[in-house]
N, C-alpha and C positions, 0 to 999 in steps of 0.2 A: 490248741495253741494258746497260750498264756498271753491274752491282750493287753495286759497291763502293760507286758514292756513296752510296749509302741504307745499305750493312751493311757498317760496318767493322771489323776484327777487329784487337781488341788483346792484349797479355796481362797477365795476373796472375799470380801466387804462391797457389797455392791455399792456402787453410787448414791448418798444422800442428796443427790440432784434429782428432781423428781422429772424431768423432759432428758433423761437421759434415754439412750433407747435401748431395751433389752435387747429386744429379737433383731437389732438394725430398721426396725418399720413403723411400731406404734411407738409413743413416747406414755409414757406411766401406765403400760396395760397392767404391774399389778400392784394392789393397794397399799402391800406389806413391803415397800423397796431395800427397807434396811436389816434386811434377814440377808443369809451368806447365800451366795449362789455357787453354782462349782462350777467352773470353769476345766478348761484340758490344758494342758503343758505339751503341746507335743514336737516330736523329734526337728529339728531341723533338714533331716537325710529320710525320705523313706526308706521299709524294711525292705528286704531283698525279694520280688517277687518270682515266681518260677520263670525259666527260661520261656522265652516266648512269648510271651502276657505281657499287656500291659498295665501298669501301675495304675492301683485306682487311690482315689483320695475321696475322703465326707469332709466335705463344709461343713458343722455341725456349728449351731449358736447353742448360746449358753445356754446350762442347765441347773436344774435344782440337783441335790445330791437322787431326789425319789426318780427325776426322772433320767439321772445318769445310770441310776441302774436301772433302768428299762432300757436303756442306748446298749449296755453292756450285752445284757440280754439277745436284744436283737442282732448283736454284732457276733457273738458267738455262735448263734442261729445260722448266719451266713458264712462264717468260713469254710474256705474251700483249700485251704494250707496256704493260702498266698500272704506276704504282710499285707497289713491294715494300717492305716495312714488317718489321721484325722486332722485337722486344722478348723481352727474357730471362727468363725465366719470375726470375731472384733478382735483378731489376733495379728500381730506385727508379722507373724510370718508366711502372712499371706502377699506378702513381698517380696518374700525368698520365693512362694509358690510361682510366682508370674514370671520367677527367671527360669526355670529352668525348662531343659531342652529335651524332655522322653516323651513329653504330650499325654499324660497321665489322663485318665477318665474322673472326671472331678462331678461328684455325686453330693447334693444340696440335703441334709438330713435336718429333722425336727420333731421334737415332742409336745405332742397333743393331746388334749383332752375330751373327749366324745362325749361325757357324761361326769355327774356328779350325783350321785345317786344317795348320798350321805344328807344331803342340805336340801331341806323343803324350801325354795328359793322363793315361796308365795311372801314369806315373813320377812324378807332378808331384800333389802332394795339394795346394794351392794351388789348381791349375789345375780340378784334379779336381771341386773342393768349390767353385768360383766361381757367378757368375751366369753362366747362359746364353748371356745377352743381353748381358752386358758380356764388351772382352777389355781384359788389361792394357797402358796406355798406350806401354810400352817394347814389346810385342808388336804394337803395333797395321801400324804402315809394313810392316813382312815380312809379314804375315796379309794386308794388301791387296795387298800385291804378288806374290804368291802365288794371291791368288785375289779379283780386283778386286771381287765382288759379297759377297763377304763383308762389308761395312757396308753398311746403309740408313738411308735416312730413312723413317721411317713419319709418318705425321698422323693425329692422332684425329679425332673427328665435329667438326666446325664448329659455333659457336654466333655470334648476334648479341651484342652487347654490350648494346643492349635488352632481349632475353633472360635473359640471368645478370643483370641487375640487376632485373627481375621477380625472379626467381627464390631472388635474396638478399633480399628483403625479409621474407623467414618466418625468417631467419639472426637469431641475438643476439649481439653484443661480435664481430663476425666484420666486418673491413674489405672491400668491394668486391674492391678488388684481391688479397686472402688466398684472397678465393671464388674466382675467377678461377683463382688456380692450382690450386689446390682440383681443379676441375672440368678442369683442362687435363689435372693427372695421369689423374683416375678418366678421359678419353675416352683416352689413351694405354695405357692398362694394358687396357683391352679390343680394344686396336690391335695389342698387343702378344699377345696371347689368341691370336689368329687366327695366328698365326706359333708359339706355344710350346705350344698346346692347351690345354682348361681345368683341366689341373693346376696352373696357375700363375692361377688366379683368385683374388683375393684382396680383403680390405678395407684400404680405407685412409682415412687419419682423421676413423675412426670416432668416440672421445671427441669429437672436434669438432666431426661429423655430430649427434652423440647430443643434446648438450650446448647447441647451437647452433640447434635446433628450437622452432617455439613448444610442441608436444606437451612437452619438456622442463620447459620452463620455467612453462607451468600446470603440469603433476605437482607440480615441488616447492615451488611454491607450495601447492597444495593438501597436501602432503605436509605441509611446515611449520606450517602451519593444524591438523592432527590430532595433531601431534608437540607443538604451541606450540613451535616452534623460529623464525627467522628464513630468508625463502627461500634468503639465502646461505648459510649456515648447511648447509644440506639440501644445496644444491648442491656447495659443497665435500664436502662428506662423501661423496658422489654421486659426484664425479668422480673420488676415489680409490678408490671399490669398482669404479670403471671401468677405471682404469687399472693397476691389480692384476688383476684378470679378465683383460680383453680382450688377444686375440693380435695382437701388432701383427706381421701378416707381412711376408717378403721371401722373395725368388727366393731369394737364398743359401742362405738358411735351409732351404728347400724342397726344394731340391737335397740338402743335408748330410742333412736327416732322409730324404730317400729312399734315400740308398744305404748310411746308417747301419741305417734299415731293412731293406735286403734282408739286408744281414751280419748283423746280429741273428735274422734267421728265415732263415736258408741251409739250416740241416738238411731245409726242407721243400719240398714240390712244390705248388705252389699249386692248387687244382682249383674252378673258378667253375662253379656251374651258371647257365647265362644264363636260365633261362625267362621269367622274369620281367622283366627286364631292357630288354626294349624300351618297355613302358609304363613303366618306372620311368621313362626317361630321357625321355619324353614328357612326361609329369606334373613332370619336372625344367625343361621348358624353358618351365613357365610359373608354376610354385610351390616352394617351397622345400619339401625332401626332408629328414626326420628318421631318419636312421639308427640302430638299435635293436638292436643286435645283443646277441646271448649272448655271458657272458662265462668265459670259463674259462683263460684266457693272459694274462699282461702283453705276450703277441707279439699280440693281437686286433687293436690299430690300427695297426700295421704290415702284419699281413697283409690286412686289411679297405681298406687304404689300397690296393695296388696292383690289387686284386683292380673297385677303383672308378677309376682313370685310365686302365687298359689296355682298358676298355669303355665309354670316351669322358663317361666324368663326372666332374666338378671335384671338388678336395679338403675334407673336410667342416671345419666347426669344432669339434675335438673336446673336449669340456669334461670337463675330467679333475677331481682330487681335488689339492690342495697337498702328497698325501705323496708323489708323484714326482715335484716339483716341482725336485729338488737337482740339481746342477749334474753332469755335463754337460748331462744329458739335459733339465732345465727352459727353460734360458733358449733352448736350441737348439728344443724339440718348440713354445714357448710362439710363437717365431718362422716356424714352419710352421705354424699355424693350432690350437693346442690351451689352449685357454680353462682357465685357472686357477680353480677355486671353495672357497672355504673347505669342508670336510664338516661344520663348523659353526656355522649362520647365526646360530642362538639368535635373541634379538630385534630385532636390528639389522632395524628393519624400512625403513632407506633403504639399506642394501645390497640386501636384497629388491626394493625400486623399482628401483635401478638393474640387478638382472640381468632384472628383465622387458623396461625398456627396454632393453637392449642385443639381449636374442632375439626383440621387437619390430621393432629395425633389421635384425637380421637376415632376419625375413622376408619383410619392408616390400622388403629389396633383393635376395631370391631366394637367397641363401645357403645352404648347406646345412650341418645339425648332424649331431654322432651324441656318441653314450651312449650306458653300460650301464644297460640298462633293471634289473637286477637288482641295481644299486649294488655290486657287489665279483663277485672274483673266484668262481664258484662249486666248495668244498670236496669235492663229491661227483658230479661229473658232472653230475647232472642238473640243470633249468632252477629257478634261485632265486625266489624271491615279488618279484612286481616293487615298485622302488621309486617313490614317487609325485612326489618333490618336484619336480623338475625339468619335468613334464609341467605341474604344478600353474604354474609361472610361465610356460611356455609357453600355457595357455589364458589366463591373465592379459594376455599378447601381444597374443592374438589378439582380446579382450573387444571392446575400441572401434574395429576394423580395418572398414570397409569391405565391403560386400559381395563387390565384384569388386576387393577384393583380395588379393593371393597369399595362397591355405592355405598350412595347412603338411599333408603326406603323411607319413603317420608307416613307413617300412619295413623291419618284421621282416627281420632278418639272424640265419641260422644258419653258427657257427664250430665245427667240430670239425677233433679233431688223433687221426691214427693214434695217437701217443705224445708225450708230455708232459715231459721233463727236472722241471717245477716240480710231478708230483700227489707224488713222493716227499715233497716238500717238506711240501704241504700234506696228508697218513697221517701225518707225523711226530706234526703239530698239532693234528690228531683224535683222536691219542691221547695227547695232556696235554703236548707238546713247547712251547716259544715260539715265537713267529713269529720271525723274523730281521727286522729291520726294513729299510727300502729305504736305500739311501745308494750311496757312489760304490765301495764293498768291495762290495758286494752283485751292485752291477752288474758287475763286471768277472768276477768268479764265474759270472753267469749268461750270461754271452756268451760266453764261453769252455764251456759247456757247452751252447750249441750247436751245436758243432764238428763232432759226432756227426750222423750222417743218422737224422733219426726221423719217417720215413715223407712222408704227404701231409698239407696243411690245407687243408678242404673249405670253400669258402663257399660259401651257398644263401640265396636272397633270395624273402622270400614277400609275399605280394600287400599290396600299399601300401593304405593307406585314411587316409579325409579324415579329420581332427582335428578339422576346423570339423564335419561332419556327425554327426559320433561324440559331441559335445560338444551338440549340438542333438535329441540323442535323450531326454536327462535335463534334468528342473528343477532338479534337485540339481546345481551344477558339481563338487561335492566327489566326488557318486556318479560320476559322467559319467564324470569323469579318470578313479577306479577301475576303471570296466567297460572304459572303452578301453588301460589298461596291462594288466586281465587280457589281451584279448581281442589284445593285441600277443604275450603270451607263449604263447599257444593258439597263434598263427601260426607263433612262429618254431620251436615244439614240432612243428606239420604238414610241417613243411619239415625238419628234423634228419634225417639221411639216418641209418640205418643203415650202418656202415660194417665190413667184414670184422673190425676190429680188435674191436669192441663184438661182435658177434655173437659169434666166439668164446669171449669172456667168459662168454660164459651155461654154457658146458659145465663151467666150471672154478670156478664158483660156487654152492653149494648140494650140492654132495658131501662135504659136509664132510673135506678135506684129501685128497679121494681121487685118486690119480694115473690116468689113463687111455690106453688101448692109442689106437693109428690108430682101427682100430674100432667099439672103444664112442664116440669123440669123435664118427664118421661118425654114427653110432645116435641119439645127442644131436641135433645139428643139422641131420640132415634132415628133421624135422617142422616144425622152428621154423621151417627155409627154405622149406618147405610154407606153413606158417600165413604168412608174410611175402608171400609171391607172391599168397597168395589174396586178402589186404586190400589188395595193391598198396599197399604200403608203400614208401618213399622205402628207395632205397637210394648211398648213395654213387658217382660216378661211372657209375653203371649198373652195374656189376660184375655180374655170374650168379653169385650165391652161391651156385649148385648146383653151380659148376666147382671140382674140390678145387685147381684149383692157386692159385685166389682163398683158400682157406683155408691152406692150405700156406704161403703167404704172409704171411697172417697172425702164423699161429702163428710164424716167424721173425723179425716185427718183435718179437713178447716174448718170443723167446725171447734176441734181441739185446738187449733193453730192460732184460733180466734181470727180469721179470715173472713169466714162465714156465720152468721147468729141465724139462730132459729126463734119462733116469736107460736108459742102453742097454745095460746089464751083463746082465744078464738073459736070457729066451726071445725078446722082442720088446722096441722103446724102448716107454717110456710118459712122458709128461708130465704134470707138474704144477704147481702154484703154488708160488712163492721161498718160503722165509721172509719174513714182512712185509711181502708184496705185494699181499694180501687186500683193504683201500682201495684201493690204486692198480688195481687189478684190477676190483672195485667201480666204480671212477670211470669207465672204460671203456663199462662194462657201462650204466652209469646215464646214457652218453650217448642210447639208445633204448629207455630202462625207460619212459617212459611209453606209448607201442604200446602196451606188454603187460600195463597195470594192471587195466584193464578186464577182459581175459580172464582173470587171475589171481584176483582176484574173483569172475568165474563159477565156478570151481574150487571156490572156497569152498561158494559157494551151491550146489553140487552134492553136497559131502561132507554139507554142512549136512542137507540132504536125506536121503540116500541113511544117517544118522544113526538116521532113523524117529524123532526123539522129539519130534513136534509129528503135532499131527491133521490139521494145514492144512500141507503142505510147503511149498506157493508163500507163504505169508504168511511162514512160518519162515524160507525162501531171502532173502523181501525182506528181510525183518528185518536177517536176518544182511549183507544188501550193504549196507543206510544205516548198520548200526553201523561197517562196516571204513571206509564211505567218510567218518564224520565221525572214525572214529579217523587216516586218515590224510589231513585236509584242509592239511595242515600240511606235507606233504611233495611232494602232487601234487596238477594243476592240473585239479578236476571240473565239469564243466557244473551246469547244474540240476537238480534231480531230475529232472524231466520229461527230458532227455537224456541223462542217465546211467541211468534205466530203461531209455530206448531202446536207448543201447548194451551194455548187459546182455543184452539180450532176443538180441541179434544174434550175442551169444559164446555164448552157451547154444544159438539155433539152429545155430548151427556146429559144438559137442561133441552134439548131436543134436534134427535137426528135430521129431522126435517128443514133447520132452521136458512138454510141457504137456499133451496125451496122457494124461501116465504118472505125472503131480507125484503121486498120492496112493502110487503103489506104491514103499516100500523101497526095493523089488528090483532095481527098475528104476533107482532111484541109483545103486545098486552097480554094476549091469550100465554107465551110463555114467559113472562114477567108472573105474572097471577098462578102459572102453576108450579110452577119453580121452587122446589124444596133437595137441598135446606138454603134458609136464604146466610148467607155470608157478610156479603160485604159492609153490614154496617157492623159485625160483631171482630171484621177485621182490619177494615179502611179507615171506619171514621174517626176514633183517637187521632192517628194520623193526620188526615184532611184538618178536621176540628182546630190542632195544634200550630197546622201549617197557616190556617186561615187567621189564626191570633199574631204570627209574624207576620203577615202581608199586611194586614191593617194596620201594626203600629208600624212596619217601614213604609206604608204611603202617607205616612202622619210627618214621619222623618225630615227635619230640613234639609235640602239639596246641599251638597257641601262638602266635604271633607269627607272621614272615614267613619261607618260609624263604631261605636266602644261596644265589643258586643257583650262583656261582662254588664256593664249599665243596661242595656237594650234587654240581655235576658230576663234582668230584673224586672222590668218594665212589663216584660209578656207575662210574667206570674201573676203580676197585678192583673193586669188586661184582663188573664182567661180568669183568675177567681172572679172578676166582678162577671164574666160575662157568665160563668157557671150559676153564680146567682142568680142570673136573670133569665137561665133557662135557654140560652143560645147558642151555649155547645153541649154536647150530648154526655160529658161523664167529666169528672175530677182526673181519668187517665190521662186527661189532654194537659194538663196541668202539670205540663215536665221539663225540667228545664234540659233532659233528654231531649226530645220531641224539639223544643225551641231549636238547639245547635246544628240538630241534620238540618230543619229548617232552612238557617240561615245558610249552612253550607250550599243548600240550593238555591237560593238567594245571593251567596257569591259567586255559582259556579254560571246565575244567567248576569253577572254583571252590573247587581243590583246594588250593592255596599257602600261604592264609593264612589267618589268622582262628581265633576258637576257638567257633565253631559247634559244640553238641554232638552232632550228629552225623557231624564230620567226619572221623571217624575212622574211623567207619562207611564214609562215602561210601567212603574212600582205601582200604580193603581191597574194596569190589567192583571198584573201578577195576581195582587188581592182578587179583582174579579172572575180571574183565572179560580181560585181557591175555590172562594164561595160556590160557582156553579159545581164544584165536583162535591162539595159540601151538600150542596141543594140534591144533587142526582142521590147520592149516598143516603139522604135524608124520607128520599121518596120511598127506598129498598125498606129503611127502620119501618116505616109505615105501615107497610103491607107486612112484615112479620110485626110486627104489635097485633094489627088487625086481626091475626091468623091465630096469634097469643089470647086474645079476647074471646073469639070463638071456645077453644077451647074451654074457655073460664067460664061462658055460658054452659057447654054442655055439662059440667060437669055441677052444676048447679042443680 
């Protein structure tokens, strides 16, 4: 059959509008817009198909003339005598298409590119940074003739025209014919899926999906009603907190931020633990997936990014803060899938509508998100107090959803880095420095000091759980959200591997500035790697941190990091901590400080004991573990009493089964005080304590009265702890944080301490201080005896 009657190919002068849009999707996918494109002219009447049949129609978007003749091609491939019908997806009679009445089979068609086998694309940043699936027009003839299958035609899922016009009927201000293409794209783009993998899944017009719903359109009606505003009114307002937010993706785009990505995180070796991984990607192929990871890198979504498409799952929608939003990196990351949010909403409470509905749509159509569940970067290693807001509009999503329809799975992600380029950054800031703020001088700074090899970046992904069920556990929705963002940060706490880099850390903190032989470091950390094996604790890669050449290793990533210095003039080397490395070295260490809170605690509750100054030891030991665990609720993440006895009970049977036995005897304290390895608590508590105790004394200094300025206040305790570090009365410069100061105070607000002039508050604020000091004193006794135990060794090996 002679197709040309029916599809005739003319040309046009493509648009010297560069936001024109070829395919109806991207706007200037290609570089060369002012070359001719071919376009179709086609019949207004389809051709007569055989009796019984019914009439099919191609969507078909514009073509080059190279790739109308592979349309041609393909077309002729498939006739079966029937006519053939084409219409242009940017064509006026796709107008006529939506009148009429035989319900034709309207089939979505498109020409791709798989390959470009002609252009060495290493030389060519054009080439480099294009779309996949597009090649350029002047390139296209030599790439086919070089390699004839390099262009196809693909076709999305078929629909009846009866069908989309069902289907548009729940559509507002949206023409027939708009839906049409509408729908011809989104079946193309999952056609296209199957060919590019789901890194390249993406949304597409979403504001007009959103917007265009009846669910839209009762909300801000009802919205309007509670506002007294008008529902246009709402609506406008609505579709600019949409349009500001929402990522509008492209391939380009997706491409660019990926291999800007890898350059950006080059220094690192990426290391996935898949355990989890195969349910995750189950529970992906039928619910939307909320990714939750720890934050401690502005590298977090870049490395989290490859570490999820190289293990066959689609790229998330990442909803970032507006202060990265400056140019390069906004309008490019905003273009691969990273959601714009004010960091503050205040009352605007129809932006609030529109970000429910927008993570509404998104889970309505299986998409997947990620956030930092901790809202910022974390200053000191370890895991920050999660934040709520975002979860809080996601259960909002989820409120009036359908039974069987898609949850959302919320999945803890653990991120750790051998070495960091940004913790100097933030030690600077902890002790009274400015932040630098972000812009396009920042950036160029910070990618350029990636240059450097700084080890591995570990990701580890811990067990997913339902939102909807998590949310159905409490009457309370406000409690519910709370228990399930703790109960996210418990998880991705289970999963934070221990990694050589961190471990080491412990030996080099809490000796107050003491340098150490091979030896004594060996003596240190073979107990800890003892006590680590026995809990079977998460360790990085698997590694055998009993193998010195795992630490040796170590020790040369800081000692390259300049973290750590070696001093080899002497009998033997010995290593120690830089000047000023003390935070940064901290921040390491407090990537797997929580492991060892619990057992460091027992410590206490063992001195407490072994003390004698109570008739009832074990009431005394309790005593003493609920006062350390509400002094430090503020800095780590505790069960409930009931569970935190429990694992109490289990560190204490660990430093000796016997020990309930023996609770009323002294002696018997001493006796497991004195044999007690490894000892903990000073290389984990006392920063803490130390930091807390420089608050309590200058708020019992404080005059009674008012409120106090805690901006001024913290300044004051940096002075405070430098003079006191000078003088040898707290144990290390980590205490020196204007970190450490704020949990402080928060505990210091949450007993009542801040404000007011209650007359006995003065009172109160001087047992707080002496409250400190004695856990200070107990914690100080623990240093003691491993010094003591430290110095042996130093003799033997004399």
């Amino acid at each position: 059959m002679d197709h040309s009657s029916v599809v005739t190919p003319t040309k046009r002068t493509a648009s010297p509008n560069p936001t024109e849009r070829r395919d109806g999707i991207e706007p200037g996918t290609e570089p060369d817009d002012t070359e001719e494109a071919l376009v179709y002219e086609t019949p207004l009447r389809p051709s007569s198909p055989r009796p019984g049949t019914r009439p099919t129609v191609f969507l078909a978007d514009d073509m080059t003339p190279v790739e109308a003749e592979v349309f041609e091609e393909w077309l002729r491939a498939r006739s079966n005598g029937d006519g053939v019908e084409v219409v242009r997806t940017t064509s006026t009679d796709l107008e006529t298409l939506a009148l009429r009445t035989d319900d034709p089979l309207l089939t979505p068609v498109r020409a791709v590119w798989v390959s470009d086998p002609v252009v060495d694309t290493s030389g060519d940043l054009r080439a480099l940074l294009g779309d996949p699936l597009r090649v350029g027009r002047r390139r296209q003839k030599k790439a086919r003739r070089t390699n004839p299958s390099s262009c196809r035609i693909i076709a999305g899922e078929p629909a009846t025209l009866d069908v989309l016009r069902e289907r548009h009927d729940d559509c507002d201000g949206t023409s027939l014919a708009t839906f049409i293409v509408r729908r011809a794209h989104l079946a193309l783009e999952r056609s296209e899926r199957a060919i590019l993998g789901s890194e390249f899944k993406v949304s597409r017009f979403v504001v007009e999906e959103i917007t265009g719903s009846k669910r839209f359109r009762d909300g801000a009606l009802r919205l309007a009603r509670e506002l007294g505003r008008t529902r246009s009114d709402v609506r406008e307002h609505a579709v600019a907190a949409l349009e500001e937010m929402i990522a509008t993706q492209s391939r380009r785009a997706t491409v660019v931020w990926s291999r800007l990505g890898r350059y950006f995180a080059r220094a690192y070796r990426l290391d996935v633990d898949t355990t989890n991984l195969d349910e995750i990607r189950e529970l992906g192929s039928r619910h939307s997936l909320v990714f939750l990871p720890s934050h401690r890198s502005y590298l977090d979504p870049l490395v989290l990014r490859p570490a999820l498409t190289t293990h066959g799952l689609p790229l998330n929608h990442v909803m970032g803060g507006l202060n990265v939003g400056f140019w390069p990196i906004g309008p490019i990351s905003k273009r691969s899938g990273t959601v714009f949010i004010r960091r503050r909403i205040g009352d605007d409470d129809v932006y609030k509508w529109a970000l429910t509905e927008y993570m509404h749509y998104l889970v309505a159509k299986r998409f997947n998100l990620e956030w930092y569940i901790e809202g910022g970067r974390s200053r000191t290693g370890k895991l920050r107090p999660p934040r709520f807001g975002l979860l809080r509009y996601l259960s909002a999503a989820l409120d009036d959803a359908s039974p069987d329809s898609p949850d959302a799975y919320l999945v803890p992600v653990s991120i750790t880095y051998d070495q960091l380029h940004e913790v100097g950054a933030m030690a600077d800031e902890a002790h009274g420095a400015p932040k630098t703020p972000e812009g396009f001088r920042w950036l160029v700074g910070y990618v350029r000091a990636q240059g450097k090899r700084h080890g591995v970046a570990h990701v580890t992904f811990g067990r997913p759980l339902s939102f909807r069920e998590y949310l159905g556990r409490e009457d309370d929705r406000r409690l519910a959200v709370q228990k399930t963002a703790f109960e996210v940060s418990h998880r991705i706490n289970a999963v934070t591997p221990i990694t050589p880099a961190s471990l080491v850390m412990y030996a080099f903190l809490g000796i107050e500035d003491r340098a150490l032989t091979a030896r004594e470091l060996e003596s240190i950390l073979r107990p800890l790697v003892k006590y680590i094996r026995r809990r079977g604790l998460p360790t990085a890669g698997g590694v055998d941190l009993r193998d010195p050449a795992v630490v040796t290793d170590a020790l040369r990533t800081h000692l390259d990091a300049g973290v750590l210095r070696t001093f080899d003039r002497g009998s033997e080397p010995v290593f120690h901590l830089a000047p000023g490395q003390h935070l940064v070295a901290a921040f390491h260490r407090n990537n797997s400080i929580h492991f060892f809170v619990t057992r460091a605690i027992a410590e206490m509750v063992v001195e407490a004991a072994a003390a004698g100054r109570s008739e009832d030891p074990i009431a005394a030991g309790w005593a003493e573990a609920l006062r350390l665990r509400d002094v430090l609720k503020y800095e780590f993440f505790f069960g409930d009493k009931a569970s935190f006895a429990a694992d109490l009970r289990v560190e204490l049977d660990a430093i000796d089964p016997d020990w309930e036995k023996h609770a009323g005897e002294t002696s018997r304290g001493l006796e497991m005080l004195d044999a007690m390895s490894p000892y903990l608590a000073h290389r984990v508590l006392q920063p803490y304590l130390d930091a807390y105790a420089v608050v309590a004394d200058e708020l019992a200094r404080e005059p009674v009265g008012g409120e106090v300025d805690r901006a001024a206040f913290v300044r004051r305790c940096l002075d405070a702890a430098e003079m006191s570090r000078l003088r040898q009365q707290i144990g290390s410069r980590e205490s020196i944080s204007t970190e450490l100061f704020s949990t402080a105070l928060q505990l210091a607000d949450n007993r009542g301490l801040l404000g007011g002039d209650d007359a006995d508050l003065a009172d109160r604020r001087t047992a707080f201080a002496r409250e400190m000091h004695a856990h200070v004193a107990r914690v100080v006794r623990i240093r003691d005896l491993a010094h003591g135990r430290l110095d042996l060794v130093e003799e033997d090996g004399r």
